[in-house]
C-alpha positions as CSV (number, residue, x, y, z in Angstrom):
1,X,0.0,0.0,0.0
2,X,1.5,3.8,-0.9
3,X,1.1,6.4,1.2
4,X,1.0,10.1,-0.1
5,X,2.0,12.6,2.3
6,X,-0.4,15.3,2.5
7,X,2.0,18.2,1.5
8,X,2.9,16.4,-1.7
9,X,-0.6,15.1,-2.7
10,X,-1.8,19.6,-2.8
11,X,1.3,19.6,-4.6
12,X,0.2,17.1,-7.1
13,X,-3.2,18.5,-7.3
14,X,-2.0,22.2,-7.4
15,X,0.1,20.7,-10.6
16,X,-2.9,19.2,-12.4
17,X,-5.1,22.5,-11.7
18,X,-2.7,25.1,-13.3
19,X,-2.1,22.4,-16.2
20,X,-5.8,22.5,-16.7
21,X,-5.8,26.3,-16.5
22,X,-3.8,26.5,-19.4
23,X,-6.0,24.2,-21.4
24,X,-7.9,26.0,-23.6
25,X,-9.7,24.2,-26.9
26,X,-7.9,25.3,-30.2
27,X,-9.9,27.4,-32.7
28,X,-11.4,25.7,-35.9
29,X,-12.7,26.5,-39.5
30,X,-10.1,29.7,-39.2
31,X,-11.9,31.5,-42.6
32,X,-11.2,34.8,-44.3
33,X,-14.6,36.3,-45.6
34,X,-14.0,39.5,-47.8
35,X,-16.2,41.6,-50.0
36,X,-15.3,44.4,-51.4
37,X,-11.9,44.7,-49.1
38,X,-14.4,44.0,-46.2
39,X,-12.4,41.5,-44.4
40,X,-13.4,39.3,-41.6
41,X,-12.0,36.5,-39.7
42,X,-14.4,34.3,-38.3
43,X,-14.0,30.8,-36.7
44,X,-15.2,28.2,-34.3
45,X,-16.4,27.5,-31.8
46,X,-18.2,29.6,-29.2
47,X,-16.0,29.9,-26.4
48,X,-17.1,28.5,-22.8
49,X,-16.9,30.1,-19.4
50,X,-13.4,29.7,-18.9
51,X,-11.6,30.9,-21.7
52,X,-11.4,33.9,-24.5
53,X,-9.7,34.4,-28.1
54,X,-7.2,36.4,-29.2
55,X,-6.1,37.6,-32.9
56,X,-2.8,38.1,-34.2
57,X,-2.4,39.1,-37.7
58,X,1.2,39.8,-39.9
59,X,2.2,40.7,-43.5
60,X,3.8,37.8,-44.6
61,X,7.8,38.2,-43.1
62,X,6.7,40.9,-40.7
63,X,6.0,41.0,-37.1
64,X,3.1,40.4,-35.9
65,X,0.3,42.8,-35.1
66,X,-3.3,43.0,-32.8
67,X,-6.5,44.6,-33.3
68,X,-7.4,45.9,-30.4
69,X,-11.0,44.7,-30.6
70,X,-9.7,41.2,-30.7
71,X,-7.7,40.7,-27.8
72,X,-9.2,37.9,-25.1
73,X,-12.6,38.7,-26.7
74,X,-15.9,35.9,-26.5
75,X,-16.6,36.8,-30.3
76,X,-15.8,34.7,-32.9
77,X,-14.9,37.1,-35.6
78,X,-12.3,39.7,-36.2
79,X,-12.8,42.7,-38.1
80,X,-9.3,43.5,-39.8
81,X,-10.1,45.7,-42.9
82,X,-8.5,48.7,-41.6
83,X,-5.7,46.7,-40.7
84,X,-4.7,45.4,-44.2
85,X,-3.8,48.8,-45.3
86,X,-1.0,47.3,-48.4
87,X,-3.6,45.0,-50.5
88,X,-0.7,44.0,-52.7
89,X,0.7,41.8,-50.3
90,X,-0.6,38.5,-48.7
91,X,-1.3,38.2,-44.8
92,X,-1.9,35.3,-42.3
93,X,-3.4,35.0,-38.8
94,X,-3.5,33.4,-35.7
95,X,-6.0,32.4,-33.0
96,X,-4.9,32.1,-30.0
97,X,-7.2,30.2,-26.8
98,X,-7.0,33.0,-24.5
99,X,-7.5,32.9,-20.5
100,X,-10.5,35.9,-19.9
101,X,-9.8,39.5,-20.1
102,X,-8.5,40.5,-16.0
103,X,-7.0,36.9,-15.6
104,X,-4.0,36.6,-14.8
105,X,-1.8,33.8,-16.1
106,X,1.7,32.7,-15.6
107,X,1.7,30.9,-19.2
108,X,3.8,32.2,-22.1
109,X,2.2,30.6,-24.9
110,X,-1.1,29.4,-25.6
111,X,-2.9,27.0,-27.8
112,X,-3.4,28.4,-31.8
113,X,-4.3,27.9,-35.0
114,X,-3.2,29.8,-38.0
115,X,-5.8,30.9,-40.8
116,X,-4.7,30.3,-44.6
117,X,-2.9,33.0,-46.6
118,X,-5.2,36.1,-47.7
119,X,-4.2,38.2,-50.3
120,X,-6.7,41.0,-50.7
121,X,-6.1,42.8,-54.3
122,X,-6.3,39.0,-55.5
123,X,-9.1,37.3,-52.8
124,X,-11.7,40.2,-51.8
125,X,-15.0,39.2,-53.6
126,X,-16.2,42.2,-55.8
127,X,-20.0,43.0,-54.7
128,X,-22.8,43.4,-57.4
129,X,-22.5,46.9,-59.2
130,X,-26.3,48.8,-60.0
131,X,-26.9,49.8,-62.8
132,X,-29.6,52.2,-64.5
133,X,-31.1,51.8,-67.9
134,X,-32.0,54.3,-71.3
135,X,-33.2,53.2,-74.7
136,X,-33.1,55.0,-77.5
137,X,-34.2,53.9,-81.6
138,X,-30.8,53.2,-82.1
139,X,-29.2,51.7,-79.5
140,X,-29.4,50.9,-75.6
141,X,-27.3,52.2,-72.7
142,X,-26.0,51.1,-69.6
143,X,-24.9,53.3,-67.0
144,X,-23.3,51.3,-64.0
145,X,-22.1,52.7,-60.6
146,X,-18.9,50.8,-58.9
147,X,-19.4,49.4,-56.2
148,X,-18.3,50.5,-53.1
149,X,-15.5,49.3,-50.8
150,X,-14.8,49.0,-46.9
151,X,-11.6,51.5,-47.4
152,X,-11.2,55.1,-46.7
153,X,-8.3,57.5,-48.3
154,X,-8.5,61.0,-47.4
155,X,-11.8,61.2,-46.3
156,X,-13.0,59.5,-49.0
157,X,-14.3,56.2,-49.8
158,X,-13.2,54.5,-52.5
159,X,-15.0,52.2,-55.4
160,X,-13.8,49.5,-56.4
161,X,-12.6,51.6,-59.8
162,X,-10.2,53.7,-57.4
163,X,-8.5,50.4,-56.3
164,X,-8.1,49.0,-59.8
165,X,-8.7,51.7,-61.7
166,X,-7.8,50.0,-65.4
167,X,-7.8,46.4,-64.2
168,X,-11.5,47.0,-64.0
169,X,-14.0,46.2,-66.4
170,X,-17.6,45.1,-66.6
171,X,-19.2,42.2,-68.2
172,X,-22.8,42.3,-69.8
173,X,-25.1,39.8,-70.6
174,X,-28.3,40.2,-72.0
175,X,-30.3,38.2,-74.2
176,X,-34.1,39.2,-75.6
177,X,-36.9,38.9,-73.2
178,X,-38.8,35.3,-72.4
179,X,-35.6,34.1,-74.4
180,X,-32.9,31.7,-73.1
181,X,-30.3,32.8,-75.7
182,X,-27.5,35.2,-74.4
183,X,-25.0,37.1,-75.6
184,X,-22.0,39.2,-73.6
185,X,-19.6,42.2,-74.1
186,X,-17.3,43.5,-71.8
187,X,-16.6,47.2,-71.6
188,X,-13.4,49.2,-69.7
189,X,-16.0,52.1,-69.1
190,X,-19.2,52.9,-66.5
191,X,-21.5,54.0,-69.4
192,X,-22.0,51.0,-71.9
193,X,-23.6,51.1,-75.3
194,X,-25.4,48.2,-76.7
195,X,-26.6,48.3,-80.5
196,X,-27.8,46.2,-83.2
197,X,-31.2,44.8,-80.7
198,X,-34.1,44.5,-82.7
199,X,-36.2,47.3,-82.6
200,X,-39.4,47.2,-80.4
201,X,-38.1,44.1,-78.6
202,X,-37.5,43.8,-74.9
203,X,-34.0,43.1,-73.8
204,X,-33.4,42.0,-70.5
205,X,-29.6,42.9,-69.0
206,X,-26.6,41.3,-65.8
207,X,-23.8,43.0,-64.9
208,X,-20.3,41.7,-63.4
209,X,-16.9,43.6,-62.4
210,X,-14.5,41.5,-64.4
211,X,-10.6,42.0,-63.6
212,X,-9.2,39.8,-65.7
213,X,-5.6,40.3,-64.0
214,X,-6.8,37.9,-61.4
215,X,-6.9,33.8,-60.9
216,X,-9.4,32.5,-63.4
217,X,-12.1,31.9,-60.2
218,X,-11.8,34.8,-59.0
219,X,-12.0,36.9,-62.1
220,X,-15.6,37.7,-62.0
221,X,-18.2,39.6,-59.3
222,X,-21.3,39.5,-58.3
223,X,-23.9,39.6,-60.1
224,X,-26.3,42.1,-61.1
225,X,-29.8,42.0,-60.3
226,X,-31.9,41.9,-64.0
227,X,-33.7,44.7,-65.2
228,X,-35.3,45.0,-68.3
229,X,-36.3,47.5,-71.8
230,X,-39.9,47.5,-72.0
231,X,-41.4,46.1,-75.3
232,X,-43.0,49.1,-77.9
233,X,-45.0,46.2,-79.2
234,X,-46.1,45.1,-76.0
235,X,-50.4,44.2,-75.8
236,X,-52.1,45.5,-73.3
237,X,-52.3,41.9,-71.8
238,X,-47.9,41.4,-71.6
239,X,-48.1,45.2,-69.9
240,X,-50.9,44.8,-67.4
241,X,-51.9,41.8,-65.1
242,X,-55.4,40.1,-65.7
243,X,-56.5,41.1,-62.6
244,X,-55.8,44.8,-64.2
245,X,-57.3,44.1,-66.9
246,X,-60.6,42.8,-65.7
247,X,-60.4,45.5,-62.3
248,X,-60.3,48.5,-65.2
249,X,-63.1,47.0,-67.4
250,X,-65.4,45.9,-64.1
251,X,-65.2,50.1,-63.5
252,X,-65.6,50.8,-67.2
253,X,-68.6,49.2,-67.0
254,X,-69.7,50.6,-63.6
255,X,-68.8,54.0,-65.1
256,X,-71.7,53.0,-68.3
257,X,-74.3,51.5,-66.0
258,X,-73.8,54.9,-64.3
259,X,-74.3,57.0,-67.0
260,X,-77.0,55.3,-68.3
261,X,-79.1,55.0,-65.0
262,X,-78.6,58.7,-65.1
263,X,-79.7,59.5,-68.2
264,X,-82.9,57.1,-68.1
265,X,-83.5,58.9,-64.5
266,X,-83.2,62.5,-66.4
267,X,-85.2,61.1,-69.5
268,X,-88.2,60.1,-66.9
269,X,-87.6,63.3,-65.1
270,X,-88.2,65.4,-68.2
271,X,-91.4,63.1,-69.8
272,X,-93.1,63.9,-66.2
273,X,-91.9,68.0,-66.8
274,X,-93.6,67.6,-69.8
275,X,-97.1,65.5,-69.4
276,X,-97.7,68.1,-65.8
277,X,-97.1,71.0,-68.4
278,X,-99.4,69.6,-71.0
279,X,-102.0,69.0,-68.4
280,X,-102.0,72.4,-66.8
281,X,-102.6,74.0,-70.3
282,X,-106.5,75.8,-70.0
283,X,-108.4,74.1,-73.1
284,X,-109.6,77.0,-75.6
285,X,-113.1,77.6,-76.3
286,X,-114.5,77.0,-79.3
């Protein structure tokens, strides 16, 4: 039989408390999520009780860096757009398991996992640009707006055109309306012409950023929502809905039955004048 004096049995238990102290769960499903330079670390999972996160970010081959925001936080996403002021280089980042914010710790390293390399000129997903419509006889014309970004430079925040500015162009597709046959140009400028439609046709238009200086996947935006020319040859039953239609000819009609009781009213009205006139007339003596 062993005996365990009591001084060394705390001793052995004080030992397997702090080890457990330090034991925080690693992070998982470290993710970059970027839209128009919008950049967000998220991860998993929720942290318990007992333990926080912490975020540490670098340019690849530089020291490392902190968002204050991020440091022995319960959240489980990191806001670093401001942070990745250079978007023509790549940048990594660790999670740390973190004790709470106010504890203290004696440990020197803690439990981490490191994201995947981000690269934000070449990985930011480009948003879906608007765009307004104007048709003419001869042609149609798109006018699109660029989309705008997460980043500030002199008070000003920029489109996605002031980040790429001739790397950027757009890509429309259009094909005639209730047709599944498409056709696409790409244009370098905002204000897009598109000619040789058949006239009186609808045409119903997409637009994407394209910067074809990226990879292959990540080449194209967003895209557009569809709007569409209306059709000069439209019937009245393609422009308006039959419940329109039948709603405009139920007060049509209401509008006759109207007019009609009136006049038959006024019609009586006027007989009855008439006859009380007639019968008021002294006869003359003969």
């Amino acid at each position: 039989m062993v005996t365990i004096r009591l001084p060394a049995a705390l001793f052995v238990i004080f030992l397997l408390t702090h080890s457990a102290s330090g034991s925080y769960p690693r992070a998982q499903n470290v993710t970059w999520r970027s839209t128009n330079f919008k950049t967000i670390l998220t991860w998993e999972p929720k942290p318990s009780a007992n333990y926080s996160y912490t975020v540490e970010f670098s340019a690849i081959g530089r020291d490392k860096e902190r968002n204050p925001h991020c440091i022995r936080s319960t959240a489980t996403m990191c806001d670093l757009s401001e942070f990745l002021t250079d978007l023509s280089i790549c940048y990594t980042a660790d999670v740390l398991s973190t004790p709470l914010l106010g504890e203290l710790t004696e440990l020197t390293e803690f439990p981490n996992t490191a994201s995947s390399r981000f690269c934000p000129s070449k990985d930011t997903e480009i948003g879906r640009p608007d765009f307004k419509l104007t048709k003419d006889k001869k042609k149609t014309t798109l006018y699109v707006s660029d989309p705008i970004t997460a980043l500030f430079k002199d008070g000003h925040q920029q489109t996605i055109r002031d980040i790429f500015s001739d790397q950027l162009q757009y890509k429309v597709t259009y094909r005639r309306n209730k047709s599944t046959g498409k056709k696409v140009l790409y244009s370098k400028s905002n204000v897009i012409e598109v000619k040789d439609l058949d006239q009186g046709e609808s045409y119903c238009f997409n637009v994407q950023a394209y910067i074809p200086s990226r990879d292959t996947d990540k080449q194209l935006g967003e895209m557009s929502q569809t709007q569409c020319t209306k059709d000069d040859n439209q019937s009245i039953f393609e422009v308006y809905s039959i419940g329109v239609i039948a709603a405009a000819i139920f007060l049509i009609l209401l509008l006759i039955g109207f007019i009609i009781t009136i006049t038959v009213v006024c019609i009586k009205r006027r007989k009855k004048a008439l006859q009380k006139e007639k019968e008021e007339v002294p006869l003359n003596r003969v």
